[in-house]
Steps between C-alpha positions, in 0.01 A plus 500: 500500500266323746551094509190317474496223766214332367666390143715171492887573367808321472817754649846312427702572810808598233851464541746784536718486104856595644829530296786382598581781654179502699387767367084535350484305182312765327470345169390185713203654655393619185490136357335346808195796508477446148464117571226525748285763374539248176320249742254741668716457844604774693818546716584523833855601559752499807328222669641120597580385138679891437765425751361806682673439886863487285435852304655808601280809501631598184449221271144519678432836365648436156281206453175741607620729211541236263139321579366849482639549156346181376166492645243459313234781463220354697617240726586422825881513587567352899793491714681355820557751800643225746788593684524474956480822485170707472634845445668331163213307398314806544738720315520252218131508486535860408722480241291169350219792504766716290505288271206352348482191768085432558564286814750382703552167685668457868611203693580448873817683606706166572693553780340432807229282519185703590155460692158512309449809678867633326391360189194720433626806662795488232249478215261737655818727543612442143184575372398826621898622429505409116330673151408188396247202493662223714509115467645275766726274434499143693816298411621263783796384313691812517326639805453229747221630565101427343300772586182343633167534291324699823757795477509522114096500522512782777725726250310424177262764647777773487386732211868487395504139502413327200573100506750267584748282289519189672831255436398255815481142373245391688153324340326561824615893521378541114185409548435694766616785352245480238243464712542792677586708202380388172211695527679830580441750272738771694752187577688294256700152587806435300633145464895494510522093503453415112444092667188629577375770195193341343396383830487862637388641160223231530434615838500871501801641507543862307833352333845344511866605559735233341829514452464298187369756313818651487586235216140353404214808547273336247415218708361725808332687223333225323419328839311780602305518230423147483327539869339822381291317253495133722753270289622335762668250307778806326448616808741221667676443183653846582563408881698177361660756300567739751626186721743361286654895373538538880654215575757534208650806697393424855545118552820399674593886607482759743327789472799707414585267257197436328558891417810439321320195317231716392684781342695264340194379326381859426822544359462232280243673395643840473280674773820500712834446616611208746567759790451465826574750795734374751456287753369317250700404234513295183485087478770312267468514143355151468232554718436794236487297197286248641265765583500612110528145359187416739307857328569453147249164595237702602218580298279704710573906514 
């Protein structure tokens, strides 16, 4: 299908189910498409939140088959293709093509740290190699590297290049992305820092990227539609919202751990297991039932 870059959406970066053997939770998948179709989100697999740099190729490919088989007729399905090597992100591109993927998503290789000059050549490169739509991904944290607003601007007039999810924190950066895209009709901007979601919703962005609607979807929904129609007061209620269901997985951890925290929510409320792909590994069991006792509290879905 062809993505339409001009209509606001909320894609939940999802997590990657696993049983304890680390193999595809396929019965997992199922539950979490059903969950955000449920709440008009779509997903976005194999990225940061899916553990995608600690998945072999084969658990990559099984969780392709299993988003394939519960895609729903008529929406958009997307997918990380980051790896430091092009010829695999390119490959993988393929077989995200194969399978029912409508675009695909691509960070910096992370190795070295690279020029401007190496940073658009690598997109540009990417681009013209894969089947499908592109969107860039900037994400400092794991990268060390922001990719500055000139080069991303330069590539958003690639015909294969279609927006860019941006996960900088930065106020100043934000805004300036939405100045120089919110009036693109052939270039969306993605926000990736939920801090920040009304404010760039507000502002022009063509959608969000949180990790929290792994667990809460309805409030990116609702909080879209609030802006939609100008109620700016539900609006921020759904930001608080979105705040404090962030904060109940994210505050106090690492990345990596805030995974595990996460899925033990989601498995609280059977979407998932508690599995996460070494290196990262599981907290102690009273950090678990704090997380649950702290849930069962929350009203908001």
């Amino acid at each position: 299908m062809k993505l339409d870059t001009t209509k606001k959406k909320i894609i939940v970066p999802a997590i990657t189910p696993l049983t304890p053997a680390f193999n595809i939770d396929e019965a997992a998948v199922e539950a979490m498409f059903t969950n955000f179709y449920a709440h008009g989100v779509l997903p976005f697999i194999l990225g940061t939140t899916g553990e995608a740099p600690s998945l072999p190729m084969r658990q990559k490919r099984d969780y392709l088959v299993a988003a394939s088989k519960y895609k729903k007729a008529g929406t958009a399905l997307y997918a990380g293709i980051s790896s430091n090597i092009i010829d695999e992100s390119v490959e993988f591109a393929k077989c995200c093509a194969d399978y029912g993927v409508d675009a695909v998503a691509a960070t910096l290789p992370t190795y070295y740290t690279l020029t401007e000059t190496q940073m658009q050549r690598y997109f540009e490169q990417l681009a013209d190699a894969i089947p499908l739509p592109l969107i860039i991904y900037n994400i400092p944290a794991t990268t060390h590297m922001s990719i500055p607003l000139a080069v991303i601007d330069a590539l958003s007039h690639h015909p294969n290049i279609i927006a860019t999810k941006d996960s900088e924190r930065s106020d100043e950066r934000l805004q300036e992305s939405l100045q120089l895209w919110k009036d693109r009709n052939d270039f969306a901007h993605y926000l990736g820092w939920a801090a920040r979601s009304v404010v760039a919703l507000i502002g022009g962005s063509k959608g969000l990227i949180p990790s929290t609607g792994n667990i809460f979807p309805g409030i990116y929904q609702r909080m879209l539609q609030a802006v939609a129609t100008g109620d700016t007061a539900v609006a921020h209620e759904m930001q608080q919202q979105s705040d404090e269901g962030g904060a109940l997985y994210q505050s106090g951890r690492t990345l990596g751990e805030s995974l595990w925290a996460l899925k033990v929510l989601m498995h609280e409320k059977g979407l998932c297991q508690p599995v996460v792909m070494p290196p990262l590994l599981p907290q102690d069991e009273t950090q678990a039932e704090d997380l649950k006792k702290t849930l069962s509290k929350i009203q908001f879905t």
